[in-house]
C-alpha positions, 0 to 999 in steps of 0.5 A: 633603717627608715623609721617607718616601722614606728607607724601603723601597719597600714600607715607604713604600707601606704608610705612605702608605696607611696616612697617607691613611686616618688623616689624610686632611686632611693631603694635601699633601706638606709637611702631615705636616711643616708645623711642622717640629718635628723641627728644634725638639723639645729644648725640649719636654723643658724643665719641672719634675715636680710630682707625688709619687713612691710605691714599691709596695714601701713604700705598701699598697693600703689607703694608696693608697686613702685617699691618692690613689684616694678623694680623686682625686689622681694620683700616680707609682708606682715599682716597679711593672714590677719583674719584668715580662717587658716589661722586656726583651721589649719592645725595638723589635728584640725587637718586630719579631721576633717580631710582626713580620707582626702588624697594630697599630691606629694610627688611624681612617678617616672612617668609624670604622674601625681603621687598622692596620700591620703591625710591621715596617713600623711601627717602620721608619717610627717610626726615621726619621720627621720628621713632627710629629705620627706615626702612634702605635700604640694598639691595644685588641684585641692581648688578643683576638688568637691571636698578639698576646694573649702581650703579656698573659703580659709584665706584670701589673697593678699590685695597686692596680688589680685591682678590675675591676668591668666584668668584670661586664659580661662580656669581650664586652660591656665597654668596651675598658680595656687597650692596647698603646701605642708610638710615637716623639718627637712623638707623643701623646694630644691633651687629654681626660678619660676616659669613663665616669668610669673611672680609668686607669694607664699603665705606661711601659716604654721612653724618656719620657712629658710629661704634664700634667694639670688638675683636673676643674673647670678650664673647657674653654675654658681648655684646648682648642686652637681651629681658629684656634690648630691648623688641621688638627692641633688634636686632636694633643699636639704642638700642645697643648704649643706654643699653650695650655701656654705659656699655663698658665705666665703670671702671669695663668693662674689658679692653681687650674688651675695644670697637675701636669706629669710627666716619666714615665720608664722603669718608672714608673706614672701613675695618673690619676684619673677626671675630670682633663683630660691631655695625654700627649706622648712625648719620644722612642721610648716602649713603654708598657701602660695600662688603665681601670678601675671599682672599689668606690672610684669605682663610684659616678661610673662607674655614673652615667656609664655609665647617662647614656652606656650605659644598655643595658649599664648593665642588662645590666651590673646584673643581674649584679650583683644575683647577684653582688656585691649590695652593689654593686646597692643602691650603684647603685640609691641613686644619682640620675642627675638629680644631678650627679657633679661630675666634667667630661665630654669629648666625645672624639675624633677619632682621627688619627695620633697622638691622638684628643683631644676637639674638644668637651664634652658633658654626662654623655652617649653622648660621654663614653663614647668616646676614644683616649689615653695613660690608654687610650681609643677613640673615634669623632667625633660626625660619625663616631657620627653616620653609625653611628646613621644606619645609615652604614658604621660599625663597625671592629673598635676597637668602642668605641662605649664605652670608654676609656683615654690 
């Protein structure tokens, strides 16, 4: 049985309620705990970090781009969170206190709406729980929110990815790009891609992240968890991490999709490139902001992308531009969208507790514009996407019918 019975009475009504309208599949009273992992995480933290380091102090935003954003290539960036007021307002007791009756998005309803819990309750559930994989707050309208938006007064972005193009589209119209991530050991963000072609950082501020990521090229098929290998928790990072990670490490995986594995800690920025496959697991309690971004340097792929999967914003979003970065219009204009990007696509997702990974691919599409992850996405199903073009009872207040983003 599911340890909710730990918590307080309220405490555990609210979580089951919020643990039926997230993951209505996991209906018994042994689904939440079926695997038991929380009798076998500790070898979740046992493997090498492949990827480089750079300090923000040392590395200018010219280098960064030739480096590492032109060439797409993810990177660790130190230094990053120095100053931040997160660094200290950003504790499980300093959370509670002083959002303690504001409301979180951790999940999704069948019909596409945001499941939400409130502070307090969260993090009672997020201390004690035994659930393989937990409910994992990541919510995209704390900056819109009159109590909630002074989460934005404790950091700032980094200065590698201030160019924020979709700020064309105006606050209203834009994909949601930023989230409040918090979640504890076990839970994470499924395997995907970012929609849109847009790139993504994820600033860690509390406990440890295990990533691993694929370049865009590497088959789909390589990389999903199929019914078969994770029933009803295919989608989650968890299950990622015990049924195809194994395999990447035999003699027989092919080494040009050989995994980038990160052991993100406290303080730490991932910048990850768009178009890469990655899986993001938390290995204990973890705080952590993200946000997607458009820039000058990947324009070029997230103006096809979005005129493939969003053509009403993408006309909305040109004639700004004409006025109001010129350069940018011609850029879109001189861009054949019947031409491949040569970057992959991921139909996401299915927003359960933990995760919304993508379930399936899609070619350059409405799909790829939709997720829920640790690079910052919100999505709905294609079943989900399916009943609101039908006219269903769609339409929570997560509004990405676009967006990203892990």
């Amino acid at each position: 049985m599911s340890d909710e019975f730990k918590l307080p009475k309220r405490s555990r009504k609210r979580t089951r309620d919020v643990k039926r309208k997230a993951r209505p599949e996991l209906d018994g009273d042994n689904a939440w705990i079926a695997m038991r992992y929380f009798e076998k995480f500790e070898p979740f933290w046992d493997f090498v970090d492949n990827l480089e380091r750079i300090d923000n102090a040392t590395v200018t935003c010219d280098e960064f781009i030739e480096r590492f954003e032109r060439p797409y290539l993810p990177v660790i960036i130190t230094g990053c969170a120095d100053g931040w007021l997160a660094q200290e307002k950003w504790t499980l007791s300093r959370l509670t206190k002083k959002y303690r009756n504001q409301k979180f998005k951790c999940g999704e309803d069948n019909e596409g709406y945001s499941v939400k819990m409130k502070m307090k309750y969260y993090v009672e559930y997020m201390q004690g729980t035994r659930d393989d994989s937990p409910l994992y707050i990541f919510d995209s309208s704390f900056g819109e929110h009159h109590r909630r938006r002074k989460l934005l007064e404790d950091y700032t972005v980094p200065k590698y990815f201030r160019d924020d193009l979709f700020k064309f589209c105006g606050e209203e119209r834009r994909p949601p790009y930023r989230w409040f991530v918090m979640g504890p050991a076990r839970s994470g963000t499924g395997i995907h891609i970012d929609p849109l072609g847009t790139s993504a950082w994820n600033t860690l501020i509390r406990g440890h992240k295990r990533w691993c990521l694929f370049p865009t090229h590497t088959p789909k098929d390589l990389l999903k968890v199929t019914s078969a290998m994770g029933g009803k928790q295919r989608d989650e990072a968890i299950t990622w991490f015990s049924t195809v990670y194994p395999r990447t490490q035999l003699p027989s995986w092919p080494q040009e999709y050989k995994p980038i594995e990160v052991l993100q800690c406290a303080g730490e920025t991932v910048f990850v490139p768009g178009g890469w496959w990655h899986v993001v697991l938390n290995l204990d309690d973890t705080i952590a902001v993200t946000q997607n971004f458009c820039s000058f340097t990947n324009f070029p792929c997230v103006w096809h992308k979005t005129v493939r999967g969003r053509p009403k914003l993408s006309r909305k979003w040109l004639r700004v531009l004409r006025d109001q970065r010129p350069e940018l219009a011609q850029i879109a204009d001189s861009i054949n969208i019947n031409e491949s990007t040569g970057f992959a696509s991921d139909s996401s997702s299915n927003s359960s507790s933990s995760s919304s990974s993508s379930s399936s691919s899609s070619s350059e599409g409405e799909a790829d514009a939709d997720s829920n992850t640790d690079s910052g996405q919100e999505s709905l199903t294609a079943k989900k996407k399916k009943k609101r073009r039908m006219g269903g009872s769609g339409g929570g207040d997560n509004a990405m019918a676009s967006s990203t983003r892990p």
